[in-house]
MARZAZA-540894 format. One line per field, with one value per atom (N, C-alpha, C): atom name; residue number from 1; x, y, z; residue in one letter. Coordinates in nm, 2 decimals. Each point is the difference from the previous one (the first is absolute). Layout:
<nodes>
atom = (CA, ...);
nr = (NUM, ...);
u = (X, ...);
v = (Y, ...);
w = (Z, ...);
rest = (a, ...);
</nodes>
This chain:
<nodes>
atom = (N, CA, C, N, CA, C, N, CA, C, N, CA, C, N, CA, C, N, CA, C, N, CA, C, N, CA, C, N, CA, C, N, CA, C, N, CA, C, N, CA, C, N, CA, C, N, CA, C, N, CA, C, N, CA, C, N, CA, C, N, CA, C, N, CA, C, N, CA, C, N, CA, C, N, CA, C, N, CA, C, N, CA, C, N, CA, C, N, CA, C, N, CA, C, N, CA, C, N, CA, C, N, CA, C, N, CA, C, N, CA, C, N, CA, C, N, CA, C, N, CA, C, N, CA, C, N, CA, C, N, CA, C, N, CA, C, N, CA, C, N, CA, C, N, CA, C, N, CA, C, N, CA, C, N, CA, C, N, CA, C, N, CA, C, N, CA, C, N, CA, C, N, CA, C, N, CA, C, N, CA, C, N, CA, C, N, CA, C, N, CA, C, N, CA, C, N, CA, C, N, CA, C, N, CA, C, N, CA, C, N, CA, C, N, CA, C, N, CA, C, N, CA, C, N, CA, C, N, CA, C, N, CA, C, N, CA, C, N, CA, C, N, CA, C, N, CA, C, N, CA, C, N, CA, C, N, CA, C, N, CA, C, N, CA, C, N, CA, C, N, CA, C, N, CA, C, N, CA, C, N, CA, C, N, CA, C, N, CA, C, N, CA, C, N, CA, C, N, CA, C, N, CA, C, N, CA, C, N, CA, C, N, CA, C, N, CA, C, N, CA, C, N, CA, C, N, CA, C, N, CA, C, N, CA, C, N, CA, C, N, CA, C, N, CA, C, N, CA, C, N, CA, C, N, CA, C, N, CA, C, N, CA, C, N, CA, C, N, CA, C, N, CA, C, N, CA, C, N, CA, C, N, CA, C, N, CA, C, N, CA, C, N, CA, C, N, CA, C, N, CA, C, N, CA, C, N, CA, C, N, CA, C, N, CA, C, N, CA, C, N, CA, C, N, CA, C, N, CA, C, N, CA, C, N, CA, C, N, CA, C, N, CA, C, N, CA, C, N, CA, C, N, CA, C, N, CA, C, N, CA, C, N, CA, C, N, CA, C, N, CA, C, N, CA, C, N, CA, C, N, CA, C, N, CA, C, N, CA, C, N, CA, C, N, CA, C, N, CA, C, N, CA, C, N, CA, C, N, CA, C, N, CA, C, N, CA, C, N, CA, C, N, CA, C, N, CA, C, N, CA, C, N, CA, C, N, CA, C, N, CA, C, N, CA, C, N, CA, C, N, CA, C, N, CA, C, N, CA, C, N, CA, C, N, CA, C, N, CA, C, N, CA, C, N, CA, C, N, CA, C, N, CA, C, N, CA, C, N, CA, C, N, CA, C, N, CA, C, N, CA, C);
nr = (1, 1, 1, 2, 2, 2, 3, 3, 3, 4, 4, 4, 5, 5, 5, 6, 6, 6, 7, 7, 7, 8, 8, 8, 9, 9, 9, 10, 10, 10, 11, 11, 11, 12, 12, 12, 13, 13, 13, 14, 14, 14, 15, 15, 15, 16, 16, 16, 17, 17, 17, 18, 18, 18, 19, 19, 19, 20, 20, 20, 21, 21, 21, 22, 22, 22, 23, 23, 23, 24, 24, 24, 25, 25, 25, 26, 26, 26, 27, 27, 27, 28, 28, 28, 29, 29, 29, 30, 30, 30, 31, 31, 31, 32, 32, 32, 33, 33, 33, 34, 34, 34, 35, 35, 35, 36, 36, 36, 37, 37, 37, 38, 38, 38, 39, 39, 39, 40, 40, 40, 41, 41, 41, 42, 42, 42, 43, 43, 43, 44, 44, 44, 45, 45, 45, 46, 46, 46, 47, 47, 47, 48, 48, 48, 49, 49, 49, 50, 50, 50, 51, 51, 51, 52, 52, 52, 53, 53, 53, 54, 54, 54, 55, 55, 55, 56, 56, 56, 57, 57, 57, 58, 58, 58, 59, 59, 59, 60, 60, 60, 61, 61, 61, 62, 62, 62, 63, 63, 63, 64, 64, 64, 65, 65, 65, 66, 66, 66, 67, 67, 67, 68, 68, 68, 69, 69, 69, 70, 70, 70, 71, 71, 71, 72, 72, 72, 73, 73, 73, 74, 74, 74, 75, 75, 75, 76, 76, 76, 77, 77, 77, 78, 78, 78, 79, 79, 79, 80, 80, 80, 81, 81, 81, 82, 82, 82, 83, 83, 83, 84, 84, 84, 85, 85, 85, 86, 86, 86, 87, 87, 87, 88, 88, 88, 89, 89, 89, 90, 90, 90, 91, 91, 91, 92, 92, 92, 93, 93, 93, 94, 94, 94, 95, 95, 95, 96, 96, 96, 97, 97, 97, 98, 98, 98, 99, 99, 99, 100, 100, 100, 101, 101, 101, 102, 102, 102, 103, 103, 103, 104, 104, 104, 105, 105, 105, 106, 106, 106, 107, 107, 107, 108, 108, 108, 109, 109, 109, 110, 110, 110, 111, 111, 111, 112, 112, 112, 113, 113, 113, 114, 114, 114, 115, 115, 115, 116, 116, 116, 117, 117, 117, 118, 118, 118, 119, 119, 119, 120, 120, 120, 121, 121, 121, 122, 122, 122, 123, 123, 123, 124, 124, 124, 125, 125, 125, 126, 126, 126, 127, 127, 127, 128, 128, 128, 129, 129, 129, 130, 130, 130, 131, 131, 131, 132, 132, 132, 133, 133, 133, 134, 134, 134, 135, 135, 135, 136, 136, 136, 137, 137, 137, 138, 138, 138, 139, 139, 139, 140, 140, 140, 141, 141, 141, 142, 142, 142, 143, 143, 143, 144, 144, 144, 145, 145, 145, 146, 146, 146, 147, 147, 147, 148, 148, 148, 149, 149, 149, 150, 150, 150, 151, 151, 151, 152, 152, 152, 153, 153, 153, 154, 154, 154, 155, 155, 155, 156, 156, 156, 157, 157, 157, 158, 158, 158, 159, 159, 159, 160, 160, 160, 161, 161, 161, 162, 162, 162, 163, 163, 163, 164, 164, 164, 165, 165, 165, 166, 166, 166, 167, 167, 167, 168, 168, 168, 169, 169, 169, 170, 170, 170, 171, 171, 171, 172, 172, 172);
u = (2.23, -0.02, 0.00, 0.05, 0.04, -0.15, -0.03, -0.08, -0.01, -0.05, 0.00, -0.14, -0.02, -0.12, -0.05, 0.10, -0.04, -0.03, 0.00, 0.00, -0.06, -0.02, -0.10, -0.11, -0.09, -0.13, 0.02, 0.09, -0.01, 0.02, 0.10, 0.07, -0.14, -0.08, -0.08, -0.16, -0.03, -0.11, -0.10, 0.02, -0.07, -0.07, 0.06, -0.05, -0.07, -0.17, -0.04, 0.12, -0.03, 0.04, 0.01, -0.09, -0.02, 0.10, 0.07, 0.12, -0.10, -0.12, -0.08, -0.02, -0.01, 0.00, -0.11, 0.01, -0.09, -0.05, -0.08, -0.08, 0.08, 0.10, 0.13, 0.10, -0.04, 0.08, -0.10, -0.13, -0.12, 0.02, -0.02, 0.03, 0.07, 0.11, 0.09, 0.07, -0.10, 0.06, -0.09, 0.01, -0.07, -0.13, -0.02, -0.13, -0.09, 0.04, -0.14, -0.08, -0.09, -0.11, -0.13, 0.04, -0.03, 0.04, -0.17, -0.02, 0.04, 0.12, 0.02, -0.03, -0.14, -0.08, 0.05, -0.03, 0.01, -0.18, -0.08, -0.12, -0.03, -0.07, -0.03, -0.13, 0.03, -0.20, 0.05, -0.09, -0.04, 0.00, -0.06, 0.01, 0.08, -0.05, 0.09, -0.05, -0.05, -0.07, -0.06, -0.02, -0.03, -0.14, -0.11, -0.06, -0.04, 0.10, 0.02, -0.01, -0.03, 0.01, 0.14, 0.01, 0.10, 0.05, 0.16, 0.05, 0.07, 0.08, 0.05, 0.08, 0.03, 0.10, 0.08, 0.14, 0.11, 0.04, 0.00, 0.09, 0.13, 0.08, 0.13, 0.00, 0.10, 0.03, 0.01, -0.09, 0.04, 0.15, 0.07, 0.15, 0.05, 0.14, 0.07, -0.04, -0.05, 0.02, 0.06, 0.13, 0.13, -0.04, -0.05, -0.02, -0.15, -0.09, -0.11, 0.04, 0.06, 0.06, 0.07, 0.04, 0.12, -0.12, -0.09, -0.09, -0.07, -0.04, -0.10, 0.04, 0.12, 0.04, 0.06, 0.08, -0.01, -0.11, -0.12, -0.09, -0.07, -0.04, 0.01, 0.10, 0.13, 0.09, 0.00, -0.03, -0.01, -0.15, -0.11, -0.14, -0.03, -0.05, -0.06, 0.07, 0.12, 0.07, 0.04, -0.14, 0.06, 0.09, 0.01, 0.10, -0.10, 0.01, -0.09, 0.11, 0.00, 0.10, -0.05, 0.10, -0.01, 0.09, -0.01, 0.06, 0.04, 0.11, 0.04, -0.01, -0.07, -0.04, 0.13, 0.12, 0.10, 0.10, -0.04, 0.07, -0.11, 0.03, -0.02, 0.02, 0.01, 0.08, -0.14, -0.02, -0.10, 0.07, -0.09, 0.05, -0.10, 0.07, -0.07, -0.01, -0.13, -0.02, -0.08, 0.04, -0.09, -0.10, -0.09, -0.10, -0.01, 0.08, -0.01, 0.17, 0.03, 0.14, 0.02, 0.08, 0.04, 0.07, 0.09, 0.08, -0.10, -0.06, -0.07, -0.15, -0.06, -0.09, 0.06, 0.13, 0.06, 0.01, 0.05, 0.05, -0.14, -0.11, -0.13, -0.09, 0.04, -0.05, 0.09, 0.08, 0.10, -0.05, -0.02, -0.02, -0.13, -0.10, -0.15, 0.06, 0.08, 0.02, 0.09, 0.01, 0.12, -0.13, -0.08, -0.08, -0.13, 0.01, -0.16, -0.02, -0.11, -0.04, -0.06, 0.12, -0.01, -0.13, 0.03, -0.09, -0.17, -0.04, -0.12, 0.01, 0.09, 0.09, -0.11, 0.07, -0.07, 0.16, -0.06, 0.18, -0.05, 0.09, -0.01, -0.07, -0.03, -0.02, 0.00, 0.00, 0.04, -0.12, -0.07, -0.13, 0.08, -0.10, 0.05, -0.16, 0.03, -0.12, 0.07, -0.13, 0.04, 0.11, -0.01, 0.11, 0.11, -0.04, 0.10, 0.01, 0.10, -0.02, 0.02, -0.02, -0.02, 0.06, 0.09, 0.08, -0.10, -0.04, -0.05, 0.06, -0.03, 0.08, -0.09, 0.00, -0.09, 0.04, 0.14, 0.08, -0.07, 0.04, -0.06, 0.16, 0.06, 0.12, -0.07, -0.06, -0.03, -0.08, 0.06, -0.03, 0.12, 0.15, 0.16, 0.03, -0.04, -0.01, -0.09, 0.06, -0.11, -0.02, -0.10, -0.01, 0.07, 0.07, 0.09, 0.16, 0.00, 0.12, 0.04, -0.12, -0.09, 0.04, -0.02, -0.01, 0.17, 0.07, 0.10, 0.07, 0.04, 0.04, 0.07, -0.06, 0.06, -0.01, 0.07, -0.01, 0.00, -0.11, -0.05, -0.09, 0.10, -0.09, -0.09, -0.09, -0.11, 0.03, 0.11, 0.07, 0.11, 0.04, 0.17, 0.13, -0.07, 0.13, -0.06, -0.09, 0.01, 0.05, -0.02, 0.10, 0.16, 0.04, 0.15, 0.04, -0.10, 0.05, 0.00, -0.13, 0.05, 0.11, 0.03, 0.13, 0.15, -0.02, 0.13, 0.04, -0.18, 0.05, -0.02, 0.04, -0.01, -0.13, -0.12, -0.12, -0.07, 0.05, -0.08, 0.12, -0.02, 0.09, -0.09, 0.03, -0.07, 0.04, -0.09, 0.04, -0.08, -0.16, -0.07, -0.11);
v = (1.11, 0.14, 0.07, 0.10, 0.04, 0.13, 0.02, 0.04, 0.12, 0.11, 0.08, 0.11, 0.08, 0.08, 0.03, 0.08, 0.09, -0.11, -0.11, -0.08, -0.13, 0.00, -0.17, 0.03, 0.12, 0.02, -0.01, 0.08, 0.04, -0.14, -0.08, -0.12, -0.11, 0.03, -0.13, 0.09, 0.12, -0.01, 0.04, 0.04, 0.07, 0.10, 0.11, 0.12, 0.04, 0.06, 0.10, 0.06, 0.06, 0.14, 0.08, 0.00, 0.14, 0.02, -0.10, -0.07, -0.05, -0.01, -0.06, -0.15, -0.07, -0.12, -0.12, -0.10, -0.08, -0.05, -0.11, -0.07, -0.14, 0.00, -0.10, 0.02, 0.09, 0.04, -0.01, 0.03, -0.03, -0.15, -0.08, -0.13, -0.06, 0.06, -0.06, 0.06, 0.12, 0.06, -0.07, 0.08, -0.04, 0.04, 0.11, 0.07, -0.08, -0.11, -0.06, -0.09, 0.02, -0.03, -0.14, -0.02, -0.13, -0.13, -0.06, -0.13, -0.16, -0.08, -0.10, -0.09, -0.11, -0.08, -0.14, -0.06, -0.14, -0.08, -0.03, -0.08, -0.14, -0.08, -0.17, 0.01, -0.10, -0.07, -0.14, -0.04, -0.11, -0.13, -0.02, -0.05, 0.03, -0.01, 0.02, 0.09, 0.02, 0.14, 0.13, 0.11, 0.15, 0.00, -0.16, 0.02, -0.09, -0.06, -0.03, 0.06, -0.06, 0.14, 0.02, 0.17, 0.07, -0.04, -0.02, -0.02, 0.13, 0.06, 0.12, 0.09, 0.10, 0.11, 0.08, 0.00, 0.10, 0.02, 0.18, 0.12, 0.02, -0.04, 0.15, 0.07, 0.08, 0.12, 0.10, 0.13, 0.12, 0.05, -0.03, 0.01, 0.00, 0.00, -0.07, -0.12, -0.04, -0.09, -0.15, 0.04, -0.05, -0.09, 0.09, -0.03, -0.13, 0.03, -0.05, -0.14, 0.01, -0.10, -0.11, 0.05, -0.13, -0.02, 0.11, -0.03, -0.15, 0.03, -0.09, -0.15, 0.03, -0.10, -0.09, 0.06, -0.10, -0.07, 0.13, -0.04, -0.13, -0.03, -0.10, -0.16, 0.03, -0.09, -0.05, 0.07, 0.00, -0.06, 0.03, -0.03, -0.07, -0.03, -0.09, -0.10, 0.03, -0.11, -0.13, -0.05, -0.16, -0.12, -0.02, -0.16, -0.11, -0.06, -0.15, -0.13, -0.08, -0.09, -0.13, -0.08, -0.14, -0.10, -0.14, -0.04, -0.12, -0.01, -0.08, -0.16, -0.08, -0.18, -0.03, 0.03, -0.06, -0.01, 0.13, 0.01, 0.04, 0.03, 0.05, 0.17, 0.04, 0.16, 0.09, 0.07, 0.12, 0.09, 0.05, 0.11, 0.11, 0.13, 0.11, 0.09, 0.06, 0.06, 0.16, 0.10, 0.11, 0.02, 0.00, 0.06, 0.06, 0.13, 0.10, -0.01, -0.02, 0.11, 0.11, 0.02, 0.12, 0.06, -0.02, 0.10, 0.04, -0.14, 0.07, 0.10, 0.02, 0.06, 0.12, 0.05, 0.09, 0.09, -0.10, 0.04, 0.09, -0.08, 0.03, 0.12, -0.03, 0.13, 0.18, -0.02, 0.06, 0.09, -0.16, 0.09, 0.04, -0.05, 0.07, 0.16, 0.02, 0.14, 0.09, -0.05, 0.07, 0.05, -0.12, 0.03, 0.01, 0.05, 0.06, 0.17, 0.04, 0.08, 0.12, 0.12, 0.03, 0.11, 0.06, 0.09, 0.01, -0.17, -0.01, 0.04, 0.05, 0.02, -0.15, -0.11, -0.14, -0.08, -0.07, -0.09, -0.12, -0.11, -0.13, -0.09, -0.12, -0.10, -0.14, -0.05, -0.17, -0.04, -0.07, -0.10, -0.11, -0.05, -0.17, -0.05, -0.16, -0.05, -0.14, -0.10, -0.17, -0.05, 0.00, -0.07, 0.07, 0.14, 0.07, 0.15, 0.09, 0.13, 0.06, 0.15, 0.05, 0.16, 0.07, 0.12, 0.09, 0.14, 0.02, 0.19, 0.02, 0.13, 0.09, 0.12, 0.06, 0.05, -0.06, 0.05, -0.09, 0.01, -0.01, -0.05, -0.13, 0.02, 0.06, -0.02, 0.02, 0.13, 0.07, 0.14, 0.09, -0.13, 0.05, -0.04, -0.17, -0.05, -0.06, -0.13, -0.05, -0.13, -0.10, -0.08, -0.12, -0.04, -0.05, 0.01, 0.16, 0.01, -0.10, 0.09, -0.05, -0.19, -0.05, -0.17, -0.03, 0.08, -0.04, 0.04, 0.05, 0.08, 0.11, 0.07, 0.11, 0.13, 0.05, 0.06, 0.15, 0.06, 0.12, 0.07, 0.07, 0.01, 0.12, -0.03, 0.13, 0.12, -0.01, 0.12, -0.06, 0.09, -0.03, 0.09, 0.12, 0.06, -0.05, -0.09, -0.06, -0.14, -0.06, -0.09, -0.03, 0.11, 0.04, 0.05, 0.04, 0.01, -0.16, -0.03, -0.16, -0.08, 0.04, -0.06, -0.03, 0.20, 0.01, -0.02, -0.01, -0.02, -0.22, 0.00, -0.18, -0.07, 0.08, -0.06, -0.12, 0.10, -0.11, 0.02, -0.10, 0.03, -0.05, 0.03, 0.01, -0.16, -0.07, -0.14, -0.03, 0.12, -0.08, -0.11);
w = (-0.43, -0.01, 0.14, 0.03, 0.09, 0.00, 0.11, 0.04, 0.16, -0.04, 0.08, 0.04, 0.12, -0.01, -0.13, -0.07, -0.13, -0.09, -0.03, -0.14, 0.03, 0.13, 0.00, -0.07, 0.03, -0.03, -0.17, -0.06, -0.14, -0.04, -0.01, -0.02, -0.02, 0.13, -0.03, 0.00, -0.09, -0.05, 0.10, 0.10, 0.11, 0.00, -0.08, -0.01, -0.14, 0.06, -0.14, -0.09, -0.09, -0.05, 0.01, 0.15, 0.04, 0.14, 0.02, 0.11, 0.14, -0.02, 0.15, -0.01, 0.08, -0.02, -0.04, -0.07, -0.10, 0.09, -0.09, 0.06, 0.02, -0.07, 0.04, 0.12, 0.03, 0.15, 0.08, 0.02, 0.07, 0.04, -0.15, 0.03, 0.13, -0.05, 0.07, 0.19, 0.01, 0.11, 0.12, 0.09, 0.15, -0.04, -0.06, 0.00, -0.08, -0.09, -0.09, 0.11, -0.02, 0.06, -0.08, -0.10, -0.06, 0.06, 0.02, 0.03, -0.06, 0.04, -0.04, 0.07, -0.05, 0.08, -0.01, 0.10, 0.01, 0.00, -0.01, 0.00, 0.00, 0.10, -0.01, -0.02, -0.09, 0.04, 0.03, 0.06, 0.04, -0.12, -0.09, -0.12, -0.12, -0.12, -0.10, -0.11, 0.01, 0.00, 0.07, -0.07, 0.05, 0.10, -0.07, 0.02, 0.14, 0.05, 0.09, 0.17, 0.08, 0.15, 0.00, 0.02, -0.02, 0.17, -0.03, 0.18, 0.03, -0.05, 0.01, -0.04, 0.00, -0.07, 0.03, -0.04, 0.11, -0.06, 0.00, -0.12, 0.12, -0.15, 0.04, -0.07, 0.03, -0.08, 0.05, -0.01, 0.06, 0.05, -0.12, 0.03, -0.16, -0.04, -0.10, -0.05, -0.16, -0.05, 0.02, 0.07, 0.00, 0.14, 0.11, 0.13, -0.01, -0.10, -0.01, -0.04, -0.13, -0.05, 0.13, 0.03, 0.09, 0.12, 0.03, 0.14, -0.04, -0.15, 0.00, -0.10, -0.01, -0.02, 0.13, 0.08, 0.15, 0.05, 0.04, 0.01, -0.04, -0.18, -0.04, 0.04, 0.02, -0.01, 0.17, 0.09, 0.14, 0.06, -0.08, 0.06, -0.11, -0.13, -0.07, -0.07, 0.00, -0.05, 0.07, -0.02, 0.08, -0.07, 0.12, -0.02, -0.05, -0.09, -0.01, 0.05, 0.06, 0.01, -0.08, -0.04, -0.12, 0.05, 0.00, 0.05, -0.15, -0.06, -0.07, 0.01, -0.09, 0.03, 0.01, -0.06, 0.03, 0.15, 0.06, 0.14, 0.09, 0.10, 0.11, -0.02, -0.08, 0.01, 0.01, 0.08, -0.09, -0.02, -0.10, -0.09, -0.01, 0.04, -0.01, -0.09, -0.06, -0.12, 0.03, -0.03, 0.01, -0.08, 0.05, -0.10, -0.13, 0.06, -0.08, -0.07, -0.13, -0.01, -0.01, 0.13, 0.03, -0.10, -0.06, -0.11, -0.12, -0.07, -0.09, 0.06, 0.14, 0.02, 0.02, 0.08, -0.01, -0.16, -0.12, -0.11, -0.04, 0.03, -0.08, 0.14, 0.07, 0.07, -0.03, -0.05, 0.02, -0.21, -0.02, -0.17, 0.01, 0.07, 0.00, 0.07, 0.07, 0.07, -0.14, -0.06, -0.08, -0.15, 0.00, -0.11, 0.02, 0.13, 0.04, -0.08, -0.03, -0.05, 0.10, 0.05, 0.14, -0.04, -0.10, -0.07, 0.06, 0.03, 0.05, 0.20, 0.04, 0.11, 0.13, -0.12, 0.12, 0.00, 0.11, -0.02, -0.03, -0.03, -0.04, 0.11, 0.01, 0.09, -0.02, 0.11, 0.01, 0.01, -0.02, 0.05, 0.01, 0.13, 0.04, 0.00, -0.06, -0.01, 0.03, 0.05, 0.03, -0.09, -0.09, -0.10, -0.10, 0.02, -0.07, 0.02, -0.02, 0.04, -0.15, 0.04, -0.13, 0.05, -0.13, -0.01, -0.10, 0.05, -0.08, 0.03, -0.17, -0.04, -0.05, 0.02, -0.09, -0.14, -0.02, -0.12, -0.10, -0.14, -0.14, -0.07, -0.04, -0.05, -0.14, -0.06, -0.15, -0.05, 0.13, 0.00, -0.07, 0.03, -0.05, -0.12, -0.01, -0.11, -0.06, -0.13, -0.06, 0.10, -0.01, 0.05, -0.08, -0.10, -0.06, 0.08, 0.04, 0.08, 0.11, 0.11, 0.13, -0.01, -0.07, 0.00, -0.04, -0.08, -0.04, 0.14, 0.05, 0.16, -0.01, -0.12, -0.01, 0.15, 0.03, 0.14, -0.09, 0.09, -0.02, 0.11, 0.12, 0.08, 0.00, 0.08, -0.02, 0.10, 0.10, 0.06, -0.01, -0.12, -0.01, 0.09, 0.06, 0.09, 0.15, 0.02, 0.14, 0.00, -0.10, -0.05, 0.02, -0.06, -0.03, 0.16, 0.10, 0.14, 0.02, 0.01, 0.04, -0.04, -0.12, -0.08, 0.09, 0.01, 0.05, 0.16, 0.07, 0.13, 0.03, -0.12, -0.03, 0.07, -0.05, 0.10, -0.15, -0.07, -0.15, -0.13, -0.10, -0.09, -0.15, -0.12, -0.09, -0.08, -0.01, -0.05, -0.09, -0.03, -0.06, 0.00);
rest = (x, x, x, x, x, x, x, x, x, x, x, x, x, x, x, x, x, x, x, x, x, x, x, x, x, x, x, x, x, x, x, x, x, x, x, x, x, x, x, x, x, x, x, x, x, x, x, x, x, x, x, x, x, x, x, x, x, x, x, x, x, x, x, x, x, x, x, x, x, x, x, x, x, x, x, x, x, x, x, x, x, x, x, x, x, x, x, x, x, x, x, x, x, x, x, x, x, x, x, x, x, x, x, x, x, x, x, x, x, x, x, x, x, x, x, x, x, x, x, x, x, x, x, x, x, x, x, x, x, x, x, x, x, x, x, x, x, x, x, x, x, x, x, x, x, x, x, x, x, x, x, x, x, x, x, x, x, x, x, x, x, x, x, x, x, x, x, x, x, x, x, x, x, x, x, x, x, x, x, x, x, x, x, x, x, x, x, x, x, x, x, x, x, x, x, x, x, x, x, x, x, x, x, x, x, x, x, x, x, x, x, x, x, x, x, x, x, x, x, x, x, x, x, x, x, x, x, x, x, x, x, x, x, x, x, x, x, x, x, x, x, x, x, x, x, x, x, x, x, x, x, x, x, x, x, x, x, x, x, x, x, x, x, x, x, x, x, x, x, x, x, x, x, x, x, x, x, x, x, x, x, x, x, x, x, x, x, x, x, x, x, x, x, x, x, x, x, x, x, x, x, x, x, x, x, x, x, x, x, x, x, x, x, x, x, x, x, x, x, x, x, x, x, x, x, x, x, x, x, x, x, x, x, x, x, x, x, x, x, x, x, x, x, x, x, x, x, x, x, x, x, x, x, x, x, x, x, x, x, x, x, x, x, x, x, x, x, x, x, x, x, x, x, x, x, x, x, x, x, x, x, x, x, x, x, x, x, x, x, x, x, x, x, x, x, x, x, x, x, x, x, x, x, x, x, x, x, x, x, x, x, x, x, x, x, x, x, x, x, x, x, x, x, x, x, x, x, x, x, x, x, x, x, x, x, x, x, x, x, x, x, x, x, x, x, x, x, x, x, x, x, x, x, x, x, x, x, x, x, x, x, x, x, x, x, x, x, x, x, x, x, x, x, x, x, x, x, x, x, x, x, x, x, x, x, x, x, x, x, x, x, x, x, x, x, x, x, x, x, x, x, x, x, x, x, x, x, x, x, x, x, x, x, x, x, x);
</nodes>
């Protein structure tokens, strides 16, 4: 789709009715101001001593997204090393997988529920991290759907930007 001043906005759902701009262009511009957190504790639970917390955001969606996903892949993603009985080799393993925490950070941002104007966040804890959304899938569908993988997102024209600027794609 070819794209220009006059028809990006119309094209992807930017504008009221009234031609001023949504809260889908907020999203997505310099001006939103929603917090996307990162948080450790210490143990493996909440109720653990909290070690600490670092927002991005105050920018684009888009910019938050990739901040804190480096972030992640650059600072807590450790190496574990293994060494095989059969040889001498070690072998290096990351912690974290990167692509699927990407995939799942990326769909908590797409089906967060901005309405509560909060952003999503990452918890890290000793043995496992956790994505959390404030979105509801079974707010779109049934929960029969939901399990089958039926894809239904809960912002579908911020979506369809992610789509087309190949940041996420619909698989279900």
């Amino acid at each position: 789709v070819y794209y220009n001043d006059e028809n990006f906005t119309l094209n992807n759902h930017l504008l009221t009715k009234e031609g001023k701009y949504n809260y889908q262009a907020f999203i997505l511009s310099d001006q939103n101001d929603l917090s996307y957190k990162i948080a450790q504790w210490e143990g493996s639970t909440k109720q653990s001593k909290y070690v600490f917390k670092k927002e991005f955001g105050n920018g684009s969606v888009l910019k938050a997204i990739d901040d804190l996903n480096s972030y992640i892949k650059s600072t807590h993603n450790l190496i574990r090393s293994f060494f095989d009985n059969e040889n001498t080799a070690r072998r290096d393993e990351y912690l974290i997988d990167q692509e699927s925490f990407r995939e799942g950070w990326i769909n908590a941002c797409l089906h967060n529920d901005y309405s509560k104007h909060l952003g999503p966040a990452v918890y890290l804890f000793n043995d496992h991290l956790e994505i959390f959304s404030y979105g509801n899938p079974l707010s779109v569908q049934t929960k029969e759907d939901f399990l089958r993988g039926v894809s239904v997102p809960i912002n579908p024209e911020l979506t369809s930007v992610f789509m087309k600027i190949e940041k996420a794609e619909s698989s279900g």
